[in-house]
N, C-alpha and C positions, 0 to 999 in steps of 0.2 A: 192471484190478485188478492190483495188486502191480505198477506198472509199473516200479520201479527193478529188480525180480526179471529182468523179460521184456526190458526195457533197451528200452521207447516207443521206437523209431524210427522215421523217416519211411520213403515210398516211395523205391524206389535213385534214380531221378532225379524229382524234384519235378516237374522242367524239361520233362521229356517226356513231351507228352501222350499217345501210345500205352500208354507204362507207366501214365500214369494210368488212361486209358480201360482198359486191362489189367482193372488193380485191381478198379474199378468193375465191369466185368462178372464176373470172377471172383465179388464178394460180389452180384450181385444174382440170379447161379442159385442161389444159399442163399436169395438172395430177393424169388422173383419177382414174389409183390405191388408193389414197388417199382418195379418197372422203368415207363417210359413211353417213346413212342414215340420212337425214336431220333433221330428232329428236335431231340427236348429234351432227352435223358437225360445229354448232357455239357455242357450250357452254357442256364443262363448258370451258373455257381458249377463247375466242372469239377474246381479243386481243392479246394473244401471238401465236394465227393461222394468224391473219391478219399481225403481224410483220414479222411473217416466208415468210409467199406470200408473203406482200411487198417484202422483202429482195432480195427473187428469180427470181421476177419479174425486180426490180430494175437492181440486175446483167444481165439479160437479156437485157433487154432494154440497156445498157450502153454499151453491147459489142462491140459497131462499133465505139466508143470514146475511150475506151480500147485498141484497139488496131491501133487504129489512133495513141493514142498518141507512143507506144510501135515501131511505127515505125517510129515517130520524135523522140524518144529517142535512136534507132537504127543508125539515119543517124545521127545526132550531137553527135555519139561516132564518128562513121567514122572518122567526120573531124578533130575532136577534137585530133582522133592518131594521122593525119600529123602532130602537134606541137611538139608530143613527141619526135618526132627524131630531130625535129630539136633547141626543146627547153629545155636547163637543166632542168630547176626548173619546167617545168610540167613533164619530165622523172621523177624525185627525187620526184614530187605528187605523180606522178601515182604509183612509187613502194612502197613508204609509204600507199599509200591507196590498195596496193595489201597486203602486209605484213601484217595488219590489219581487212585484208578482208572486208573491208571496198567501193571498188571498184565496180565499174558498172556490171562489171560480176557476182559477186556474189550475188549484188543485184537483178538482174534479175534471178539470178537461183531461189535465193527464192519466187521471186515473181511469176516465175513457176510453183512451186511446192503448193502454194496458193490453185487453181480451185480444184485439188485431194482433198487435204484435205476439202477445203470445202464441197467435195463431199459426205467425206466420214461423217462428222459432218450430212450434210442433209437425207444420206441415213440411219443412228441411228435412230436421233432424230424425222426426218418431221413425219417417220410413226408411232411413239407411240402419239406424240402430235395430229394429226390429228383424231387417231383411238381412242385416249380419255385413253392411257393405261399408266397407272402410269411409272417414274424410279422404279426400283427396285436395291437393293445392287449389285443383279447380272448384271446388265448393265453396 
């Protein structure tokens, strides 16, 4: 969520699987449902388990900037209404960028609706990738 805000980056060395394996276990005492027996839990896919942790971990981590910003984005709407009433041409913005849905509300609905879905993405995926179980056509 909001990854230009949190600046998505990878793990420090991609290259080195300790820091992956790091990663990994770090997010898998968040959760341990996931975890399998250590024969399999880094391989085969070693780094597309460590990007998932990163990912989840990252989101985590970044919560308290998220919504810092969500609530400087909150108050500079505030102010921003007084203008409207008192200024044409940001009334006539503002209902052009409502007409087009285009506008701050609507951007924040979706950016709402974001954490679900990615929830729903992590609850699919995390446990076939972690537990080593292929896609299938029926998923």
């Amino acid at each position: 969520m909001l990854a230009p805000l949190v600046r998505r980056r990878g793990i420090d060395n991609e290259q080195d699987k300790r820091a992956v394996r790091a990663v990994v276990r770090r997010y898998l005492r968040q959760q341990p449902a996931l975890a399998v027996p250590a024969a399999t839990l880094y391989q085969p896919n070693l780094s597309a388990k460590g990007y998932a942790a990163f990912t989840q971990l990252n989101d985590l981590d970044n919560r308290p900037l998220v919504a810092g910003y969500l609530q400087a984005v909150a108050a500079r709407d505030q102010l921003a209404a007084r203008f409207d009433v008192v200024n044409p041409a940001v009334h006539a913005q503002n209902l052009l960028s409502q007409t087009a849905r285009t506008d701050l509300a609507t951007y924040l609905n979706f950016l709402g609706q974001l954490p679900a879905f990615h929830q729903r993405i992590v609850a699919f995926y995390y446990p076939r990738l972690f537990r080593n179980q292929a896609l299938t056509v029926a998923d």
